[in-house]
C-alpha positions in Angstrom: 0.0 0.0 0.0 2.7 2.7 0.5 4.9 1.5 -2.4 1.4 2.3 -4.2 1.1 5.9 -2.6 5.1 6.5 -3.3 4.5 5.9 -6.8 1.4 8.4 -6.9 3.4 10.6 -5.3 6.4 10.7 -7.4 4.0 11.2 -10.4 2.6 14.2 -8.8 5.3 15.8 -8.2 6.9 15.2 -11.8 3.9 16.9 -13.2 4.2 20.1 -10.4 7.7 20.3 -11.8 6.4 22.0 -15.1 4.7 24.7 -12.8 5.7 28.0 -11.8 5.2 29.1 -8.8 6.3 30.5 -5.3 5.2 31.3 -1.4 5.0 28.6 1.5 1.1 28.9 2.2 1.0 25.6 3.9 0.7 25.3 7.4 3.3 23.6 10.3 1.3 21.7 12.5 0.5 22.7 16.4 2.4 20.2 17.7 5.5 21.7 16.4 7.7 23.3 19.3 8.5 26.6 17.1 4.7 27.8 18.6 6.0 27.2 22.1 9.2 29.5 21.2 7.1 32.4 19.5 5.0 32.2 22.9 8.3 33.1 24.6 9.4 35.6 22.5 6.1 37.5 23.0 6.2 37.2 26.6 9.7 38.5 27.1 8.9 41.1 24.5 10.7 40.7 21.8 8.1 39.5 19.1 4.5 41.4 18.2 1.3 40.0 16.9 1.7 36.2 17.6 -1.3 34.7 18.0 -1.4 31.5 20.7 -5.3 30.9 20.6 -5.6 30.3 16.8 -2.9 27.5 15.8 -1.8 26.5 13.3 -0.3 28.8 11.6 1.2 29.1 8.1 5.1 28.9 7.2 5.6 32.3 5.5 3.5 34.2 8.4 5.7 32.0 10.7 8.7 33.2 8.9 8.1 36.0 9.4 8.3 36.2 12.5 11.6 34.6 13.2 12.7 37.3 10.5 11.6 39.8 13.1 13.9 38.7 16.0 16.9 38.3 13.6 18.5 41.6 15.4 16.8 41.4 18.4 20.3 41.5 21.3 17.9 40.5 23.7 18.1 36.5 23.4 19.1 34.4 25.1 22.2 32.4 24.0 20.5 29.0 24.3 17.0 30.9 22.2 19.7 32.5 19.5 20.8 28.9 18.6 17.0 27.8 18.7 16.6 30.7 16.6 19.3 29.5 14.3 17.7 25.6 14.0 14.8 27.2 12.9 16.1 29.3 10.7 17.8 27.0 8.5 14.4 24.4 9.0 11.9 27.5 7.5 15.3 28.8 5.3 13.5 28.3 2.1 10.6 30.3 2.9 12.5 33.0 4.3 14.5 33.1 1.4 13.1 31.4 -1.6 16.5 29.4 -1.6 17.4 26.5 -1.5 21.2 27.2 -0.2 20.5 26.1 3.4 18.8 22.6 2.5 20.3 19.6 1.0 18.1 16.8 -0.9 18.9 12.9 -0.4 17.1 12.2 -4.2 18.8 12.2 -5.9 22.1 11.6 -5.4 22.0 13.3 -1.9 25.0 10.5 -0.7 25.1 8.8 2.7 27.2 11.8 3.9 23.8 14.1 3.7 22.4 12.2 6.1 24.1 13.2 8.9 24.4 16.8 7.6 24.2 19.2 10.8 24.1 22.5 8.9 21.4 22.4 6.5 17.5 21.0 6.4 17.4 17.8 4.9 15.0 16.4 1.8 14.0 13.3 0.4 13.6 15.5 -2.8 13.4 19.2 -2.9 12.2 21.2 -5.9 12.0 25.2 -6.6 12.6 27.6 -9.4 11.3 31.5 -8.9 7.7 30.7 -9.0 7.5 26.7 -7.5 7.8 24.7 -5.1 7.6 21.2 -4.1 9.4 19.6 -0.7 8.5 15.0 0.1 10.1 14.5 4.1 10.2 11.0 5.0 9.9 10.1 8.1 10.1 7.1 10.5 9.9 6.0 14.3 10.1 3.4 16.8 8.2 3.4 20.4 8.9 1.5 23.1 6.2 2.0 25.9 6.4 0.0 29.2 4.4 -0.2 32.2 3.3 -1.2 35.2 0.5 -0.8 38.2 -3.0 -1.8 39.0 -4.5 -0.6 36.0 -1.9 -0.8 33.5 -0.5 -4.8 34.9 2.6 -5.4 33.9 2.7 -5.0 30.3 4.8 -3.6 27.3 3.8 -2.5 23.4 6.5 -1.6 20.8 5.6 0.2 17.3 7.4 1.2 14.4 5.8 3.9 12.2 7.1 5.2 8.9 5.4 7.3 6.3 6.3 10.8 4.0 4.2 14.3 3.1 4.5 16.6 0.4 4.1 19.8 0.4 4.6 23.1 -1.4 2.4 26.2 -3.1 1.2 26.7 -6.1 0.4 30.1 -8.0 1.9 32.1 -5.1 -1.4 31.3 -3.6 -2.3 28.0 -3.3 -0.6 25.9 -0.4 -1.0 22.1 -0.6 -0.5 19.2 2.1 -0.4 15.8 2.1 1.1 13.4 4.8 0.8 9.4 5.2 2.0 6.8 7.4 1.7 3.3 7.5 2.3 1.2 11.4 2.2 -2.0 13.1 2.4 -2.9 16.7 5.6 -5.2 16.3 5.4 -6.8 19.8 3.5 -6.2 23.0 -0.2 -5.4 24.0 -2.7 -3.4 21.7 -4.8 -2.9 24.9 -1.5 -1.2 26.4 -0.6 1.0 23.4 -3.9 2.5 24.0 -3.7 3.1 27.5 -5.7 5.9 28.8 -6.1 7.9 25.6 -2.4 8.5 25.8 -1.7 8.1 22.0 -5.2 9.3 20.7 -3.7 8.3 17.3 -4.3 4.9 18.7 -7.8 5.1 20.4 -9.2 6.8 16.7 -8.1 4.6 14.2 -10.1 2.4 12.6 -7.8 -0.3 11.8 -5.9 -0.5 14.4 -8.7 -1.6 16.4 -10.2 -4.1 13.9 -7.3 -5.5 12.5 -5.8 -8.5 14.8 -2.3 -7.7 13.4 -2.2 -4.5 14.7 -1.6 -2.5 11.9 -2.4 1.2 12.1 -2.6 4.2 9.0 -3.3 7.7 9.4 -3.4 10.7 6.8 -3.7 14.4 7.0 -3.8 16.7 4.0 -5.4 19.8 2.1 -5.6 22.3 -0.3 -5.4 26.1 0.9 -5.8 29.2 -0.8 -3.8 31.9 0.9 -4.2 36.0 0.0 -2.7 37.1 2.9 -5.9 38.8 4.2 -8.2 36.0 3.6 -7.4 32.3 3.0 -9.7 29.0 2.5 -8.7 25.9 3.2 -10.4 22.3 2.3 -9.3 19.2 4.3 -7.7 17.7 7.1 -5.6 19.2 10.0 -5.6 19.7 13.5 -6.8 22.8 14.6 -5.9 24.3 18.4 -8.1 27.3 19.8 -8.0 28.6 23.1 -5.6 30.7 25.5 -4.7 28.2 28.1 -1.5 27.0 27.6 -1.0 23.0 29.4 -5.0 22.3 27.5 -7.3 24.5 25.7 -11.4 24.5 26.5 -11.9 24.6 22.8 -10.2 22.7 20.8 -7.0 20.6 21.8 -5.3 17.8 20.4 -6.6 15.8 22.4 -8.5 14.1 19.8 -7.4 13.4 16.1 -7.9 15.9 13.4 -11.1 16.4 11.5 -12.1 17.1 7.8 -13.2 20.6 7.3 -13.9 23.7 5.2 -12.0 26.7 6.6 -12.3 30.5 6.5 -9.5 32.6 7.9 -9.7 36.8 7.3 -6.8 38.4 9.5 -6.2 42.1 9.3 -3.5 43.8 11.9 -4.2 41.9 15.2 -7.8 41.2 14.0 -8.5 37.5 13.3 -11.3 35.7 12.3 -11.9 31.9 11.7 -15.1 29.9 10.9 -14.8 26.4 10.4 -17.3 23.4 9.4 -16.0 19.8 10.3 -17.2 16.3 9.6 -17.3 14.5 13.2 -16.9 10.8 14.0 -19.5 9.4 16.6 -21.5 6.5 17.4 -24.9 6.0 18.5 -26.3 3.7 21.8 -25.4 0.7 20.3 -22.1 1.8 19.0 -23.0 2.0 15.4 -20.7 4.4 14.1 -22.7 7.7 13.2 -23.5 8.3 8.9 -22.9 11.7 9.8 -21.9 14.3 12.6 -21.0 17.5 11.8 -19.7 20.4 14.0 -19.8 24.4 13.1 -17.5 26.6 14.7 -16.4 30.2 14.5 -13.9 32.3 16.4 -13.0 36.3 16.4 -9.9 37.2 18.1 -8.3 40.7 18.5 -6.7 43.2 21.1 -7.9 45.5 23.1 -5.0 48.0 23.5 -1.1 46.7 24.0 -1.4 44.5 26.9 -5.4 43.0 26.4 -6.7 40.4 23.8 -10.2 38.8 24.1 -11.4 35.7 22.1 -15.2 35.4 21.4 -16.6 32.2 19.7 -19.3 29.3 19.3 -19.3 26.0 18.0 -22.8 23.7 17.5 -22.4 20.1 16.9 -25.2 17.8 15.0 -25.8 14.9 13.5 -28.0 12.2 11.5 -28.9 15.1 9.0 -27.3 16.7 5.8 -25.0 19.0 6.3 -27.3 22.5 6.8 -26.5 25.2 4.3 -27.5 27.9 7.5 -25.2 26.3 9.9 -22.3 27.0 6.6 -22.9 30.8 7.0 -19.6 32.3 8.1 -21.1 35.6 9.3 -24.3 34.7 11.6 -24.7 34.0 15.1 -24.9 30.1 14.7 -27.3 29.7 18.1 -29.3 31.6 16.8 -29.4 30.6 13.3 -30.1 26.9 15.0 -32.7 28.1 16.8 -34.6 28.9 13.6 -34.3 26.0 11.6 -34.8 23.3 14.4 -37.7 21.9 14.4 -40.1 21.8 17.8 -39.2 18.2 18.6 -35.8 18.6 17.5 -33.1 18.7 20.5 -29.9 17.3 18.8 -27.9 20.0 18.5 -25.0 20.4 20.9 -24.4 24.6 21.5 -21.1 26.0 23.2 -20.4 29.8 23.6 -17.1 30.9 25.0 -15.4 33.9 25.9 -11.3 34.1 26.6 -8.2 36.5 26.9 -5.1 37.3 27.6 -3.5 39.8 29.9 -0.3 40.9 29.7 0.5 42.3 33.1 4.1 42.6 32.9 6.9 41.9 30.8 7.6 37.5 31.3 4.0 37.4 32.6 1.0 36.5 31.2 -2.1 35.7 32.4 -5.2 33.9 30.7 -8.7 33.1 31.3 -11.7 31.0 29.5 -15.8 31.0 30.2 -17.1 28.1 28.2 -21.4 28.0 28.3 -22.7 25.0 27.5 -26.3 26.1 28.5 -27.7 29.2 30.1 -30.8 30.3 31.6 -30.5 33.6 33.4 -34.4 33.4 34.9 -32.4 30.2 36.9 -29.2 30.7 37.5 -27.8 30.2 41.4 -31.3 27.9 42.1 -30.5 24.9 43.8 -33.2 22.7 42.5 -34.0 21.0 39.3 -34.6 24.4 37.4 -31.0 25.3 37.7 -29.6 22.2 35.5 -30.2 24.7 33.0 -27.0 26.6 33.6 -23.7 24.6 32.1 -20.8 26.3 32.7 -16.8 25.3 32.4 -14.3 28.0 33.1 -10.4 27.9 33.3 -7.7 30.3 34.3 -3.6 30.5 34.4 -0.7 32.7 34.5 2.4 32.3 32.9 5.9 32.9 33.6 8.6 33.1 31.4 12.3 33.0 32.5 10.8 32.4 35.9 12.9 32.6 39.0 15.6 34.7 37.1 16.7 31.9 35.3 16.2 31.9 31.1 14.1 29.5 29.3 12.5 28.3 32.3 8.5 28.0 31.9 6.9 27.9 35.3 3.0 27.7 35.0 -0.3 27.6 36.6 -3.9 26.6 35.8 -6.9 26.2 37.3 -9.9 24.2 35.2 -13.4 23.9 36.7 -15.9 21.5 34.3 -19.6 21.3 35.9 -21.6 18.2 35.6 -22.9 17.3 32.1 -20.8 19.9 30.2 -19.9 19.2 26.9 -22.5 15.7 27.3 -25.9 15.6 25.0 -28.9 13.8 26.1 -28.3 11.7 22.6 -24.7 10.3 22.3 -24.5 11.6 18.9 -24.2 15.5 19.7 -21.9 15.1 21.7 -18.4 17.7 22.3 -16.7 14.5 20.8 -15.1 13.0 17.7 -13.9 9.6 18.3 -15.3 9.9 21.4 -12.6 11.7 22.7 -13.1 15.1 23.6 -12.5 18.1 21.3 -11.3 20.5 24.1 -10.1 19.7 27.5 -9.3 16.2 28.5 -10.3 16.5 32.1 -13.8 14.8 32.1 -17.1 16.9 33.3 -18.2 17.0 37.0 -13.9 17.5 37.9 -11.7 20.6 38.5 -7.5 20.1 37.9 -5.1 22.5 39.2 -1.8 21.9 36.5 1.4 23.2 37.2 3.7 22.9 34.0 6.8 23.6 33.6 9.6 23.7 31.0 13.4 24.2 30.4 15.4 24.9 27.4 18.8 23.0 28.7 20.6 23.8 25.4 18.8 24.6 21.8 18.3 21.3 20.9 17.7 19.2 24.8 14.0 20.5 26.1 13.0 19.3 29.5 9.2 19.4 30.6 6.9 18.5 33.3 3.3 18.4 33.9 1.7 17.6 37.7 -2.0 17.7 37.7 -4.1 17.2 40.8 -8.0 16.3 39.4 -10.8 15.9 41.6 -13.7 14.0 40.1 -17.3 13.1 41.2 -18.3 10.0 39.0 -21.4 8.4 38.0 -22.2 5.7 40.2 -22.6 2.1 38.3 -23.9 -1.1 38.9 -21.2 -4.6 38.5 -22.6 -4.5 34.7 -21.6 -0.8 33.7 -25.3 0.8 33.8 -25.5 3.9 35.7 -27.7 3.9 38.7 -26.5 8.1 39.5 -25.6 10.3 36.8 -23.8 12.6 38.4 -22.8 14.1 35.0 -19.4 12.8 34.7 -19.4 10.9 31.1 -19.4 13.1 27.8 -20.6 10.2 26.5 -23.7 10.1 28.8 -25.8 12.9 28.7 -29.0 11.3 29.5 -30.7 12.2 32.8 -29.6 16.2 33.3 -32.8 16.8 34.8 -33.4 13.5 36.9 -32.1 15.1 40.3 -30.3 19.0 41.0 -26.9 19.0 39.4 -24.4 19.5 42.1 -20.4 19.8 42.0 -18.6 16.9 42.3 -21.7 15.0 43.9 -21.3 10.5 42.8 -18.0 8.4 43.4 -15.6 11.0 44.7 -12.1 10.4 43.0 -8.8 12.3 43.5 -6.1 11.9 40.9 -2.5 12.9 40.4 -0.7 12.8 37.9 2.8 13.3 36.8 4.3 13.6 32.9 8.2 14.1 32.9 9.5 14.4 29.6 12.7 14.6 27.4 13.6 15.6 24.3 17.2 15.6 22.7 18.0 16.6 18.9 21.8 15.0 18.6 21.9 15.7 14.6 19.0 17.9 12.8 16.2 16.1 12.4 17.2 12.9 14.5 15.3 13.2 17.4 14.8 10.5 21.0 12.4 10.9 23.1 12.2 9.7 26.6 8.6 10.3 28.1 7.6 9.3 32.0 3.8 9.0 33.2 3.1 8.2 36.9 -1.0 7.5 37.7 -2.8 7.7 41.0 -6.1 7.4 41.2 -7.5 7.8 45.0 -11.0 6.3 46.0 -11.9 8.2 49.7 -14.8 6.1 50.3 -14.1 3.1 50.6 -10.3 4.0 50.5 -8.5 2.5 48.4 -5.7 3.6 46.3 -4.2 2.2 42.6 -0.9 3.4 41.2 0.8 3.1 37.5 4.2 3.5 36.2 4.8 4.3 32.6 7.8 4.8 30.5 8.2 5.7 26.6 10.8 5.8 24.7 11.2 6.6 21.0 13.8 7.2 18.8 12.2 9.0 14.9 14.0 11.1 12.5 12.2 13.2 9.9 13.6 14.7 6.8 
């Protein structure tokens, strides 16, 4: 199957060859670290206009940024040779040139692999009005652990897979990325663990094939005129201030297939999106369709203020609706009007966020998610005020915190009220995959997270994330049905109104848990990984305690 892809590729790009073209419209995912650097630099001052809550972000307006710090004296010595990696990695579309970049095909030689000093290529194409770049790319992942949830177990996987990208007309960015793994040893059950790897948990054939064999694409086409772009296709999308997990939407699920509009104008930006879902119904039929629209406005309010506004409706079991497609309209409203009276499937969120900039390092951020509102009910204590959903977050930031550069200290508290984000039907729900689209802590929990991370040199990055959850859960009988909602289960949204919603009410649980994590770079583009999960969950009544220990490891290289 990926020989066939190779050979579509390669005949793909022999035909963009005879094109001419230029600019780098496509985007760099949000996973990249280059969007944790930028953060930096516009915390300690030294870079304007980045945008955190509305990633990702394309590689020309990414460029240009790094452009702007070129003569900044105010870096760091470990940030100027961060600076410098990423300069060479996005030196074609500062440049247009290919000087800084070497390409294996053909005829790279062996010696090009190891090359320290320029951004490596399978194949790397561009004349003064094209562009075409294929990355290859390959891992291995060894995950261990053990505890009383996790037993003693062990899953290795191997991974390898390429993307092409480039633009086309000066205009037109296109992406396409593919990979093809297999779980070579070990437990599927355990490579799954906890939604760690949502990769994993939301794919298809990992979970139906018996060999363990896994695939998983992204791409699209997107037409860029620096004011206004529209895109077509698949990517992951982030929105949201906080910065360890966004209310909106994180990646803590897979990415979705969408239709895009971006307009962005000074420190104005506007973004409505409308995505193709994956759910399942009672029975765990997966959905025909499920479809979420979403819009966001984001801009600043004087030097030091930015405020976020947005909405997002999910529904399902219906053709896509033409009103819900209308990127200027106040989509509650609009769904008011074309429901009909029996109809009660469509999942609403509003939200409001910002940022504060209090001080030069400092940053602080907040987010209002309404999942439901009544103001005739809100603060009653009976069944009346289950109509108010509410989940809210806020953190502050510090940057080169206890005098000491490149050191991320950081705080967040998240509060999620029973039932938000849930539906009454499974199939609205704030899901796809069902895993959720924002936050991962579940409903009916509040998390305090402190996160922090060091810069040791420009290419070792040290990180850690400690998380203390409280949870009330449903209460269940020995066969899984729920005897008390207590609101706790996106997935169960049935029963809002049996009883008064209240805070943490069902099985109390109190979790902590710890993520220590590595990264070196020894050669550009050769990366290992070493990643460390500790669990433990805490049951007050009856007490009882379970504890798990997880390691990975990976080794990947991507050029």
């Amino acid at each position: 199957m990926l020989r066939a892809r190779i050979c579509i590729l390669l005949l793909c790009v022999t035909c963009l060859a005879s094109i001419e073209l230029f600019a780098q419209r496509d985007l760099i995912p949000p996973s990249d670290p280059v969007y944790k650097f930028l953060l930096r630099q516009e915390t300690n001052g030294t870079l304007n206009g980045f945008h955190w809550g509305m990633l990702p972000l394309s590689r020309r307006e990414i460029a240009g940024f790094l452009d702007s710090m070129e003569s900044s004296g105010e870096l760091s010595a470990t940030d100027r040779g961060i600076l410098r990696d990423l300069q060479i990695k996005l030196s074609f579309d500062r440049t247009n040139s290919l000087s800084n970049s070497t390409s294996i095909l053909p005829g790279g030689g062996l010696t090009s692999l190891l090359d320290d000093d320029k951004q490596k290529y399978l194949y790397a194409y561009a004349d003064s009005t094209a562009s075409v770049f294929i990355d290859g790319f390959g891992s291995y992942s060894y995950r261990a652990g053990k505890g009383d949830s996790a037993g003693s177990n062990f899953a290795s996987l191997g991974e390898i897979g390429f993307r092409v990208r480039g633009t086309l007309f000066d205009r037109l960015g296109f992406y396409l990325q593919t990979s093809n793994g297999n779980l070579l040893s070990g437990s599927r059950r355990f490579a799954q663990f906890e939604s760690l790897d949502p990769r994993l948990v939301a794919n298809n054939k990992f979970n139906s094939d018996d060999r363990g064999f896994f695939d998983i694409t992204n791409g699209y086409m997107r037409y860029d005129a620096d004011w206004l772009s529209l895109m077509v296709g698949r990517e992951q999308i982030s929105w949201g201030m906080g910065y360890g997990d966004r209310l909106v939407f994180s990646e803590n699920t897979v990415p979705f297939d969408f239709v895009r509009l971006d307009i962005r104008s000074g420190n104005l930006r506007y973004s409505f999106v409308h995505g193709s879902l994956v759910g399942a119904d009672t029975n765990g039929h997966t959905l025909s369709s499920k479809y979420i629209a979403s819009h966001r406005l984001e801009f600043n309010i004087g030097s030091r203020f930015r405020l976020g506004l947005g909405e997002a409706i999910v529904y399902s079991r219906q053709p896509p609706s033409l009103a819900l497609m209308n990127p200027l309209a106040f989509l509650t409203s609009t769904d008011q009007s074309i429901q009909l009276p029996v109809d009660n499937a469509h999942k609403k969120h509003i939200w409001v966020d910002f940022e504060l900039f209090p001080a030069r390092k400092f940053r602080v951020n907040g987010t209002l998610m309404i999942d439901d509102l009544n103001l005739g009910t809100i603060g009653n204590s009976d069944v009346s005020g289950n109509d108010n959903k509410f989940g809210w977050q806020g953190g502050v930031l510090w940057q080169d915190a206890l005098s000491v550069n490149n050191l991320l200290l950081s705080l967040e508290y998240t509060r999620i009220g029973p039932f938000v984000g849930a539906h009454r039907e499974i199939v609205s729900t704030y899901t796809n995959w069902g895993l959720p689209l924002g936050q991962a802590l579940q409903p009916n929990s509040d998390e305090w997270m402190l996160l922090t991370e060091y810069d040791l040199t420009p290419r070792i990055s040290l990180s850690g994330k400690f998380q203390f959850q409280r949870t009330g859960e449903n209460i269940v009988d020995a066969s899984g049905n729920i005897l008390f909602n207590a609101g706790s289960d996106l997935l169960h949204g049935e029963g809002d109104f049996d009883h008064p919603n209240v805070f943490l009410e069902g099985v109390r649980i109190n979790r902590f848990l710890a993520t220590i994590g590595m990264t070196w770079q020894p050669v550009r583009q050769y990366f290992i990984e070493l990643t460390y999960f500790f669990r433990s969950f805490s049951y007050p009544s009856p007490s009882r305690n379970l504890r798990d220990n997880i390691v990975w490891s990976t080794v990947r290289v991507d050029f």
